[in-house]
Every structure is written in C-alpha cells, then in structure tokens.
N, C-alpha and C positions, 0 to 999 in steps of 0.2 A: 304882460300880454296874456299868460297863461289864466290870471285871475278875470282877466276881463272876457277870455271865451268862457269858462267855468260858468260867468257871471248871466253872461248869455246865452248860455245852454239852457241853466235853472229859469232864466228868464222864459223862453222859449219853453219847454216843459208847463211850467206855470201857465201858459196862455195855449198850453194845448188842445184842449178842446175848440179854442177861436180855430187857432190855424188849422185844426178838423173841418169847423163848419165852413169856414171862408175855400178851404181847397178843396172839397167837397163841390161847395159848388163852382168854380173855376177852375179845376184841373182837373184832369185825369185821375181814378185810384191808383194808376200807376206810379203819375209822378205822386201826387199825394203819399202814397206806400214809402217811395225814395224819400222823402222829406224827413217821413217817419225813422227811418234804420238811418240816416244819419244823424238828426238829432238825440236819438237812441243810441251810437255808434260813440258821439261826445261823447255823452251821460257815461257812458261805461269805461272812454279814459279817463274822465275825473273822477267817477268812483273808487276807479283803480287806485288811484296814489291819495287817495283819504283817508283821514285815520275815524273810522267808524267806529261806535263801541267793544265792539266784538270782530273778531273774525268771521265767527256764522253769519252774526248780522250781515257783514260786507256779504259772504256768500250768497243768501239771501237776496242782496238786491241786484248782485249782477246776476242770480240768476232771473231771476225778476224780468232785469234789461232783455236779456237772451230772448225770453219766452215774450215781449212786447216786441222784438226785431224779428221775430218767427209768426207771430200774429200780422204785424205787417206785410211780412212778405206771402203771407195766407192771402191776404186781402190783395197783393199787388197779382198774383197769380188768378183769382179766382174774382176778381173786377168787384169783390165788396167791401162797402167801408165798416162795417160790422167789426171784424176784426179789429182794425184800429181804434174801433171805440172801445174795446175791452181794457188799453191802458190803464185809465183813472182807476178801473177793479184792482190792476197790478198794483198800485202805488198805493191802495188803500191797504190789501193784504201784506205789502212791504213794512207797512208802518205799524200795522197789526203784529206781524212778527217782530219788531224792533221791540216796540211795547211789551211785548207777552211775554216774550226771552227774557227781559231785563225782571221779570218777578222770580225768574229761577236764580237768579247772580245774587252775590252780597249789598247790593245796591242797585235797587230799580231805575228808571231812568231819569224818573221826575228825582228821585231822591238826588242822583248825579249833577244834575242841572240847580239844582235848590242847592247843593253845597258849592258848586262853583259860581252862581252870583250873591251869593248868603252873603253880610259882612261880619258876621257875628257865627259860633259855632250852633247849629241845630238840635232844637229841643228833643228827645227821645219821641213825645207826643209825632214831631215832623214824620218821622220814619212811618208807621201806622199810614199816616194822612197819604203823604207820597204815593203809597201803596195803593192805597183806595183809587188816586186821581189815574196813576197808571190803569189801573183796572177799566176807570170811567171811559180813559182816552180807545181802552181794547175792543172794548162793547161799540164806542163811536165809531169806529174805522170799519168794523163789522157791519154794524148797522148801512154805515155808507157806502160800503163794497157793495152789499145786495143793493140798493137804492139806483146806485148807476149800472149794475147789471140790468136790474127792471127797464131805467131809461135806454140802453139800448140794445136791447131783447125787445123792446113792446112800444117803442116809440118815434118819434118822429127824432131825426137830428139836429132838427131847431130844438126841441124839451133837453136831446141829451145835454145838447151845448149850453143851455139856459141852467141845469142843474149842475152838471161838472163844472163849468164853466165860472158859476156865480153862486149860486144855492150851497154849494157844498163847503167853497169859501166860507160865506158866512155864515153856514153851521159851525165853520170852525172856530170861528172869531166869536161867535155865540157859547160854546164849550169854554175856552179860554176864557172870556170876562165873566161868566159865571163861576168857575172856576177862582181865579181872581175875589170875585164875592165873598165867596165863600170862606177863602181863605182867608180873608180880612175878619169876617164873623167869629171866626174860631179862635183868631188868634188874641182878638179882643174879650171873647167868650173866659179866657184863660188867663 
C-alpha cells in the first residue's frame, strides 16, 4: 500500500503542471494551494524514508519540498498562482544539485548508475565519459530551471503548462537518446 501511494504521489508530481492548469481554471488558489502542500506533504514522507545518494542530497530535496509548500501557501494567501508555478524551477535545481554534488564524491552519479546495470566491470575510459555526461545533465537542468522561470514570470499558464508539462519531458528524452548515441559511438569508436 505504501509503494502504491509513493507510486501516486511521483505520479501526481509528474503530471503537475496539468493539475496546475486544470485547477487553475476550476478551483480556487486556495484550494489549488491545498492540493499543492498536500501532494507536497506525500513527497516529503517518502522522501523521508528513501535511501538517496547522499545525505545532503536528501537534505537538499526536502529542503527543496519545504520552500515548494511555502511557495504554495504564498500563493494560497495572496490568491496567485505564480507562486505554485515556481515548483518545476524547484525540482530542476534539486536535480542540479544532485548532479553537481556527485562530481565532488568518488563517484559521480552517472558513473554510480553505469556500474550498477553494467554486466561486465567498467573501462577506465567510462570514468572520464560518466563525468562529462554528469556535467551535460548539470548545464541541462540549469538551462531548464531559467526556461520555466521565463514561462512563468512572462507568460501565459497555457505556455507554462505546454513547456513544464510536455517540452521539458521531451527535452529530456531528447538528452538521454542522444546521450544513448553517443555512447554507442564511443564505444564502437574503441
């Protein structure tokens, strides 16, 4: 049971920006705001008992959670949805810091993830590479954080919803099979 609210929390998160636009226009910011700090409120008991890479990292995201449930309730007090739009920034600079941290540890994150579906042990060259792709992923999450600040500082909540919502998805799915490419190239390259 616990895995399947977990399940539907991530779900719910994931499809944030809808249930932005949809409660946006059919509720209140108030209730809206409420929807937020409790789907917010999940997220931060399953974070809690996750085993995250780091300790900071964990810190990191519940503080993260904290300042998305205080943006919320900015917005529920002061009747704007601005506020609430600010999340996807949160969870782009969460993922920013997850990334970034991991180039100061003995093992970056991608290298972590590359050794635990590897079937075979990893080339020296991998280590390097890893590096770079972490790097790639820090500059992307950056890039994306100002993109949906832009979309909701200067636009409409149809554009935010259509960028957070879908756009930034598939830039990501766009990073990853290039990535993917790439690394088929090299590894054939060698």
């Amino acid at each position: 049971m616990r895995k399947l609210i977990q399940l539907a929390v991530l779900g719910a998160l994931f499809l944030y920006p809808f249930i932005i636009y949809f409660g946006f226009h059919f509720l209140s910011i108030q209730s809206l705001s409420l929807i937020v700090i409790v789907l917010l409120g999940f997220r931060f008991m399953a974070l809690r008992n996750s085993a995250l890479t780091t300790k900071y990292t964990k810190i990191a995201f519940i503080a993260l959670i904290f300042i998305g449930i205080i943006c919320a309730g900015i917005s529920f007090f002061i009747s704007d949805v601005f506020f609430i739009k600010l999340y996807p920034i949160l969870m782009n600079i969460g993922f920013f810091i997850l990334f970034s941290s991991s180039l100061f540890t003995a093992e970056n994150i991608i290298l972590r993830v590359a050794k635990k579906t590897a079937k075979s042990p990893l080339p020296k060259a991998a280590v390097g590479y890893t590096k770079k792709v972490t790097i790639v992923w820090c500059v992307f999450f950056i890039i994306n954080a100002l993109i949906s600040l832009v979309t909701a500082l200067f636009f409409s909540i149809t554009i935010w919803t259509i960028y957070n919502g879908f756009i930034s998805y598939l830039l990501i799915a766009i990073v990853m099979l290039t990535e993917i490419g790439v690394r088929q190239r090299v590894k054939k390259a060698k």
